[in-house]
MDTraj code that builds the backbone (N, CA, C; nanometers):
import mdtraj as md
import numpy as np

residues = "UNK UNK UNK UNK UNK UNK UNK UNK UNK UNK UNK UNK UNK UNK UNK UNK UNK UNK UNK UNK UNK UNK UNK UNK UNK UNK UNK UNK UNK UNK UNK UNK UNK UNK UNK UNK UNK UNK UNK UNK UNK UNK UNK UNK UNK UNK UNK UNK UNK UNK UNK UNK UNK UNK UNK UNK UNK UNK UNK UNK UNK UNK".split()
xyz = np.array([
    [0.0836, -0.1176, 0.0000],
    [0.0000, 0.0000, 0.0000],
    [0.0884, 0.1244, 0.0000],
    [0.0549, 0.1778, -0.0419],
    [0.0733, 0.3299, -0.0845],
    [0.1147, 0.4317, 0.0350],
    [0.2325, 0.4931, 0.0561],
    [0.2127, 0.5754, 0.1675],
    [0.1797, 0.7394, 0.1261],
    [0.1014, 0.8028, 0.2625],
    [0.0976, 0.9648, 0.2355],
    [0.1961, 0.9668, 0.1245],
    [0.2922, 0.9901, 0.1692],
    [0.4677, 1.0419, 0.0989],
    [0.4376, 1.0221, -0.0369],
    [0.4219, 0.8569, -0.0821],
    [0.4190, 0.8147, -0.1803],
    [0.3314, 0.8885, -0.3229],
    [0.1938, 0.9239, -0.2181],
    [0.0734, 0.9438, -0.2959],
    [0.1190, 1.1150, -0.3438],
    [0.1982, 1.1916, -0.2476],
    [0.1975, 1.2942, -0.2481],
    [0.3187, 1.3343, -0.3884],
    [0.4027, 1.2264, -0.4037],
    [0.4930, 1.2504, -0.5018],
    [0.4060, 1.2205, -0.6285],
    [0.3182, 1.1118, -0.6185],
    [0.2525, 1.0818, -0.7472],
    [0.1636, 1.2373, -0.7905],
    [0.1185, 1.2663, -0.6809],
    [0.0224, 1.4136, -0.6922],
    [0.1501, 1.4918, -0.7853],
    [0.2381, 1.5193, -0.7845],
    [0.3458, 1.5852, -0.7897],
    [0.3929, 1.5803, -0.9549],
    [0.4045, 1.4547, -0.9686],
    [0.4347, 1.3942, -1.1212],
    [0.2988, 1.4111, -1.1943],
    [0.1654, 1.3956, -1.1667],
    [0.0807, 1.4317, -1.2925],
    [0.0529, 1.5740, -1.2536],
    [0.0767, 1.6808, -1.1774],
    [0.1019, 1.8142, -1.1853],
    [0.1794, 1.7652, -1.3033],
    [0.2920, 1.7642, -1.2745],
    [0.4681, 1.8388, -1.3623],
    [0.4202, 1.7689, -1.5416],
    [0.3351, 1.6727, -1.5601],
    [0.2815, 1.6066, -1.6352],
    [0.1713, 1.7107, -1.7064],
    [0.0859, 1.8027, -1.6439],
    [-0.0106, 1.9173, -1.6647],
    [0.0285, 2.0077, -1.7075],
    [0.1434, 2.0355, -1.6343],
    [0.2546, 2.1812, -1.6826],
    [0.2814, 2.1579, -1.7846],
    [0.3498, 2.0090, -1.8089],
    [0.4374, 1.9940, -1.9510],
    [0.3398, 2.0326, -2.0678],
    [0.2121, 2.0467, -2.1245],
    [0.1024, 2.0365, -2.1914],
    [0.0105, 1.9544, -2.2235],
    [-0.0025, 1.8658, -2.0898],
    [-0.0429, 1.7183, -2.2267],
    [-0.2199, 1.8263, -2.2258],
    [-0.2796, 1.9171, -2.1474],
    [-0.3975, 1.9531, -2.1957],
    [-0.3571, 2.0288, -2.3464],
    [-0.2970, 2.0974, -2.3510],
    [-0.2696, 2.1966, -2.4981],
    [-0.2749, 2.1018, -2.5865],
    [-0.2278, 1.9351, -2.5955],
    [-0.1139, 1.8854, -2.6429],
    [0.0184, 1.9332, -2.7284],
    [0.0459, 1.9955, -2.6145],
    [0.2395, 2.0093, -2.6873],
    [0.3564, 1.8701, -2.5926],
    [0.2670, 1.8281, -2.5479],
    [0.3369, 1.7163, -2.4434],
    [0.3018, 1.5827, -2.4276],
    [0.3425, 1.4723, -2.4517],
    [0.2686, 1.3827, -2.3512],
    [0.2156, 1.3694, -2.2413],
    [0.1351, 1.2724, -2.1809],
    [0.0788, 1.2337, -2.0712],
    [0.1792, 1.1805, -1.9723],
    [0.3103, 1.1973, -1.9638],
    [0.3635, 1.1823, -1.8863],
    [0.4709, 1.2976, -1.7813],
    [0.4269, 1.2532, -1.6550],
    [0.5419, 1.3175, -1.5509],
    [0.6078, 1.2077, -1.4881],
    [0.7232, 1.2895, -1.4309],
    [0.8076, 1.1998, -1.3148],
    [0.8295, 1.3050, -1.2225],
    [0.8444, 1.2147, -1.1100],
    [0.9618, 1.3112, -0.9791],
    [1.0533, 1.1435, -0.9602],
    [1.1806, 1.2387, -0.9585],
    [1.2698, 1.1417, -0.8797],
    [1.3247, 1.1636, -0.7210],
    [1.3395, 1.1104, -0.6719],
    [1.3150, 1.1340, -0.5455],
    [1.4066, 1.0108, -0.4920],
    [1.5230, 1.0652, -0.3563],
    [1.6135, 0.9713, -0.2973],
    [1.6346, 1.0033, -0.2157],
    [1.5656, 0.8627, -0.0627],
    [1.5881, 0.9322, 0.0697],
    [1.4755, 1.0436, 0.1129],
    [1.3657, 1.0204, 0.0397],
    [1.2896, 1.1076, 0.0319],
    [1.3466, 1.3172, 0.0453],
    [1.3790, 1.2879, -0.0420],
    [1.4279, 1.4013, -0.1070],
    [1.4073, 1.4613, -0.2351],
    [1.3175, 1.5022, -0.3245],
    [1.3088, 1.5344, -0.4430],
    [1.4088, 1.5947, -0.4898],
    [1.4923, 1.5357, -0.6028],
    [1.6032, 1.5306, -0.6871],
    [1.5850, 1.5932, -0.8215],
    [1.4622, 1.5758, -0.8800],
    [1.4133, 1.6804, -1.0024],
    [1.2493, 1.6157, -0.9827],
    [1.2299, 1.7003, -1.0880],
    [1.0411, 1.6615, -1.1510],
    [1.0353, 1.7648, -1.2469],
    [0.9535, 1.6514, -1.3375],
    [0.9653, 1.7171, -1.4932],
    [0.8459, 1.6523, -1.5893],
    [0.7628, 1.7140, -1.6867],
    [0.6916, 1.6549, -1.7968],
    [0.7684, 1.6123, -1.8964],
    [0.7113, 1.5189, -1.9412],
    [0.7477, 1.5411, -2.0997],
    [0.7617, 1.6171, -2.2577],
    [0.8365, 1.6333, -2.2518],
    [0.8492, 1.7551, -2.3861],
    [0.8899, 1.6935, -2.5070],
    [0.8752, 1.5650, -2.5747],
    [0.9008, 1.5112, -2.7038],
    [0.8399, 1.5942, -2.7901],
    [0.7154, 1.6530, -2.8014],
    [0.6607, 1.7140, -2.8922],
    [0.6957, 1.8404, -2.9004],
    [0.6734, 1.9082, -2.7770],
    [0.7341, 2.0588, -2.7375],
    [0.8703, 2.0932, -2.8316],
    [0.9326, 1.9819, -2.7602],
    [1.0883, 2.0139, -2.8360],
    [1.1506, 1.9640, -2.9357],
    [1.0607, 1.8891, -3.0121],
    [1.0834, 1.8163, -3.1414],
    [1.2237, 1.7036, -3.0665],
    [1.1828, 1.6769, -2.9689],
    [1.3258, 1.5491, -2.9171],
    [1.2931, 1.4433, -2.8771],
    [1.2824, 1.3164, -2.9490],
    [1.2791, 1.1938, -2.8778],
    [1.3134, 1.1971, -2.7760],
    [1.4170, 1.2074, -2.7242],
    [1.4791, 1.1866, -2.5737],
    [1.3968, 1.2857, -2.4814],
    [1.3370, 1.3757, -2.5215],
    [1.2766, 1.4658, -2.3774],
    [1.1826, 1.3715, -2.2872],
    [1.2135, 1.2921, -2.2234],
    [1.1065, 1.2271, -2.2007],
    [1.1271, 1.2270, -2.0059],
    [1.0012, 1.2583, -1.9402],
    [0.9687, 1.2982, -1.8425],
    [1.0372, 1.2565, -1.7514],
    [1.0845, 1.1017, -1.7303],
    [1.2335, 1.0581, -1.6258],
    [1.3732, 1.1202, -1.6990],
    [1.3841, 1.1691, -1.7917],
    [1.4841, 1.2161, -1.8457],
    [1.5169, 1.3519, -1.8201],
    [1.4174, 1.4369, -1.8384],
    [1.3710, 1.5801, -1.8346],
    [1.4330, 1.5976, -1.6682],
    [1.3691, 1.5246, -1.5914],
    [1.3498, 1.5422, -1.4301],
    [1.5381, 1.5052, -1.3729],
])
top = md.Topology()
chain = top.add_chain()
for i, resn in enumerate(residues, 1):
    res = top.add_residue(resn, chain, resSeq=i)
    for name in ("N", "CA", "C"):
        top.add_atom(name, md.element.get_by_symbol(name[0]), res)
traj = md.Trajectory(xyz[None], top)
């Protein structure tokens, strides 16, 4: 099961996922946060479309 913490980072990643555009679509439907030690390390959407880059991709971005 899922902790607070857990749920609260997921809250976190489909934000950063919202930002990126996926409503406009200039973005995919994807976010990440990476997070170590419970520490957030980055968080980021996806921008493949945004930025014309395969590689922008939301664990990458972050």
């Amino acid at each position: 099961m899922a902790s607070a913490t857990d749920r609260a980072h997921m809250r976190r990643a489909i934000a950063e996922m919202r930002r990126a555009g996926v409503l406009e679509r200039s973005g995919g439907p994807f976010g990440a946060v990476v997070v170590r030690d419970g520490v957030v390390l980055g968080a980021a959407g996806n921008s493949v479309l945004r930025d014309h880059d395969p590689t922008a991709h939301a664990e990458v971005n972050a």
